[in-house]
C-alpha positions as CSV (number, residue, x, y, z in Angstrom):
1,X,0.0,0.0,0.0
2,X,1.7,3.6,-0.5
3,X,2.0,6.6,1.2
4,X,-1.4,7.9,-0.2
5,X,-3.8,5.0,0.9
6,X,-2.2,4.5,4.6
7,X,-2.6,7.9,5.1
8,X,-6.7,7.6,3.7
9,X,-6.9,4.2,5.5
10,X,-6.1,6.2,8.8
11,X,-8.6,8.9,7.9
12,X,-11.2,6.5,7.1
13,X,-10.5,4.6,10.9
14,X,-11.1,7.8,12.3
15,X,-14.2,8.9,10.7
16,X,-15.6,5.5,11.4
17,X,-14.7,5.5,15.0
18,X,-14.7,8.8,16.3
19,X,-17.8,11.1,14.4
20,X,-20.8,9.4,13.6
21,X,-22.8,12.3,15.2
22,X,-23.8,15.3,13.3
23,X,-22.7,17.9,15.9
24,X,-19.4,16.6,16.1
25,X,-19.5,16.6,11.8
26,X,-20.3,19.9,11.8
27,X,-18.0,21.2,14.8
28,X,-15.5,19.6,12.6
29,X,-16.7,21.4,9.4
30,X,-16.5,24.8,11.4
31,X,-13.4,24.0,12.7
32,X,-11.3,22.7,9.2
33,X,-12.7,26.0,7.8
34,X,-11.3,28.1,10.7
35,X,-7.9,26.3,10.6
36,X,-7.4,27.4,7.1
37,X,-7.8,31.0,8.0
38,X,-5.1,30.0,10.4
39,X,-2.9,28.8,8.0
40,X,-2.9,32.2,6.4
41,X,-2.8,33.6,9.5
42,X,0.3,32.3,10.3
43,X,1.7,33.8,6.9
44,X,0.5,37.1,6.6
45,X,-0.7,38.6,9.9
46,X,0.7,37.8,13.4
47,X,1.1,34.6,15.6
48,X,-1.2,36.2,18.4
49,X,-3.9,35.9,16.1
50,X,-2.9,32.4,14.5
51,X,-2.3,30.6,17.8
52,X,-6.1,32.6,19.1
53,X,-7.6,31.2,16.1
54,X,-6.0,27.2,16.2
55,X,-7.0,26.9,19.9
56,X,-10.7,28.3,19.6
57,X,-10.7,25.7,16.3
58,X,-9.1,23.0,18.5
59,X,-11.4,23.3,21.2
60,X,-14.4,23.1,19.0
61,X,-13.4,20.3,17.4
62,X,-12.2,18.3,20.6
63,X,-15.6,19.2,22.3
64,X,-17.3,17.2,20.0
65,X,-15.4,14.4,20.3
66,X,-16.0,14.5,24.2
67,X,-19.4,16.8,25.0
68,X,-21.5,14.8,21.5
69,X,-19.9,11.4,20.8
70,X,-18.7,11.2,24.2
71,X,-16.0,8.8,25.0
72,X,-15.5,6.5,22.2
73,X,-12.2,5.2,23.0
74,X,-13.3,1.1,22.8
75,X,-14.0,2.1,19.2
76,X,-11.0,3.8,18.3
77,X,-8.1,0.5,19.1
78,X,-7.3,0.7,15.4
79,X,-6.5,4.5,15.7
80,X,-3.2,5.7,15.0
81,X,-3.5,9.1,16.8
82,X,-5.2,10.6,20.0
83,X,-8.0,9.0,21.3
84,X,-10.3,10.5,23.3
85,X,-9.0,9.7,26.9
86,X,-5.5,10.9,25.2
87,X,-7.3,14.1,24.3
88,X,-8.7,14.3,28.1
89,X,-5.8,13.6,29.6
90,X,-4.1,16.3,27.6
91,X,-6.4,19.4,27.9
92,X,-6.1,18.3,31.7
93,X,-2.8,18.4,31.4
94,X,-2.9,22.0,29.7
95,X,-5.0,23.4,32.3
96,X,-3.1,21.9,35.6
97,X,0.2,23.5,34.7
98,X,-1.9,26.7,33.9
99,X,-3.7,27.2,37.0
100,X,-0.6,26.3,38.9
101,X,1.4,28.9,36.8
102,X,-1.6,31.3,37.3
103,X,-1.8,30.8,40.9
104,X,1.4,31.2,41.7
105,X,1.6,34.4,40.3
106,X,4.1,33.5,37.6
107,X,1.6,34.6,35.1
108,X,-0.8,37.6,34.8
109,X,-3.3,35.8,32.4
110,X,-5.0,32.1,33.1
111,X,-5.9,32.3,29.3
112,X,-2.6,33.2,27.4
113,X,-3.1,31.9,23.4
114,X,0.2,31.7,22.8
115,X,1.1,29.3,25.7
116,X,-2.1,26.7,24.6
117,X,-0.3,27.1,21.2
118,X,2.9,26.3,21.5
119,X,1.5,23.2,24.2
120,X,-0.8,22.1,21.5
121,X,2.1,21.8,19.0
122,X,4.3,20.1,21.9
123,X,1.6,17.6,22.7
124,X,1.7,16.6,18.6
125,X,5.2,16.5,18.5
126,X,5.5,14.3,21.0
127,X,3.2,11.9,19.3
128,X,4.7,12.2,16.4
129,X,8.1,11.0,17.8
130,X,5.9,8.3,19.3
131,X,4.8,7.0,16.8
132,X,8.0,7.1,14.9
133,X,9.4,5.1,17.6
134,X,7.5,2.8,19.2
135,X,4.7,2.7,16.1
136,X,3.5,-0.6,14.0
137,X,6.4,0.8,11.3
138,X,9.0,3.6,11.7
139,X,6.4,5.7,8.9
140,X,3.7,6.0,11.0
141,X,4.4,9.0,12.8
142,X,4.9,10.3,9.0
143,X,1.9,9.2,7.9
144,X,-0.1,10.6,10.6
145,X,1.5,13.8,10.4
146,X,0.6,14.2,6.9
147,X,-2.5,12.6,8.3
148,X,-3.5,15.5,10.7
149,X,-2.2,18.1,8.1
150,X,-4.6,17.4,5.1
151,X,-7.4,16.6,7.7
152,X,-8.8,20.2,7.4
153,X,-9.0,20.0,3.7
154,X,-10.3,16.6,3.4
155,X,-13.3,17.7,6.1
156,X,-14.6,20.2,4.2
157,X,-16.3,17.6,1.5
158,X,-16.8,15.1,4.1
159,X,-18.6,16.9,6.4
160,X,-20.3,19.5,4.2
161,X,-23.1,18.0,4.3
162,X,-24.1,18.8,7.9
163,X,-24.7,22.6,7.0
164,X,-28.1,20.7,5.0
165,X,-28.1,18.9,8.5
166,X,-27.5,15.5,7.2
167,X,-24.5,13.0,8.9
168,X,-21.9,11.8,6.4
169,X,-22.2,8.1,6.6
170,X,-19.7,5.8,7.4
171,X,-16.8,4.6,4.8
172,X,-14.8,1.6,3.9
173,X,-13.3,2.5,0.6
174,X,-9.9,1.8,1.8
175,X,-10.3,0.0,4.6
176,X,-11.6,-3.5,1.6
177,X,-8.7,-2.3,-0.2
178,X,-6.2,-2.6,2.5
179,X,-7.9,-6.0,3.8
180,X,-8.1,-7.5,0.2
């Protein structure tokens, strides 16, 4: 299989597993467009306003995946990324070492964009190296990465649907192809 279908054959385990409600569809949608705004952003106005704009994006997105489909995990073994008590555990984590900054007086803002950022981006990193390491195959962190990049693009048809209020059904296109 190449580069191309692993990378759709992870796509396809995640849409299966993880959003077969319509909020979290459209939350998605919303999101993927909103990410692409931070993309240029991050090229032609400042970082304050891409990092303000990833995080709102992120959040939306990863509250559907806990507040709508709720906690999904059992369905998501074949996932090569976060699942949702990884997501959990992580926006925890993001929060503890805020409030402790916060109220210690080592920071004047509990919110501060730029520090949810640059932790979002850590938390990825990190399971990119993962993955890389300690993955089925030393490509996986690759593939995922190129995975989560293209994600925001590849929504946009997916999930467009859900502005007509309809749910995009399940796929298998390459899931047969990698089983046959």
């Amino acid at each position: 299989m190449n580069i191309y279908n692993e990378i759709m054959y992870h796509k396809e385990i995640d849409h299966n597993a993880a959003h077969s409600k319509w909020g979290n569809q459209f939350l998605h949608l919303v999101s993927s467009l909103m990410m692409i705004g931070a993309v240029y952003c991050f090229f032609y106005e400042t970082i304050e306003l891409c990092s303000k704009i990833v995080i709102v994006s992120q959040m939306l997105r990863q509250s559907g995946h806990i507040f709508i489909e709720g906690n999904v995990s059992n369905n998501e073994i074949d996932k090569i990324g976060f699942n949702t008590d990884m997501k959990i555990v992580t926006i925890s984590c993001m929060a503890l070492v805020r409030s402790i900054l916060y109220l210690e007086n080592h920071v004047e803002n509990f919110i501060d964009f730029k520090y949810m950022f640059y932790f979002y981006l850590s938390s990825i990193l990190y399971r990119i190296v993962y993955l890389t390491f300690y993955g089925k195959h030393s490509l996986q962190g690759i593939v995922w990465t190129f995975k989560i990049m293209t994600d925001i693009f590849t929504d946009i048809p997916l999930y467009g649907c859900t502005v007509f209020g309809k749910t995009a059904p399940k796929t298998e296109n390459y899931i047969w192809e990698k089983r046959n």
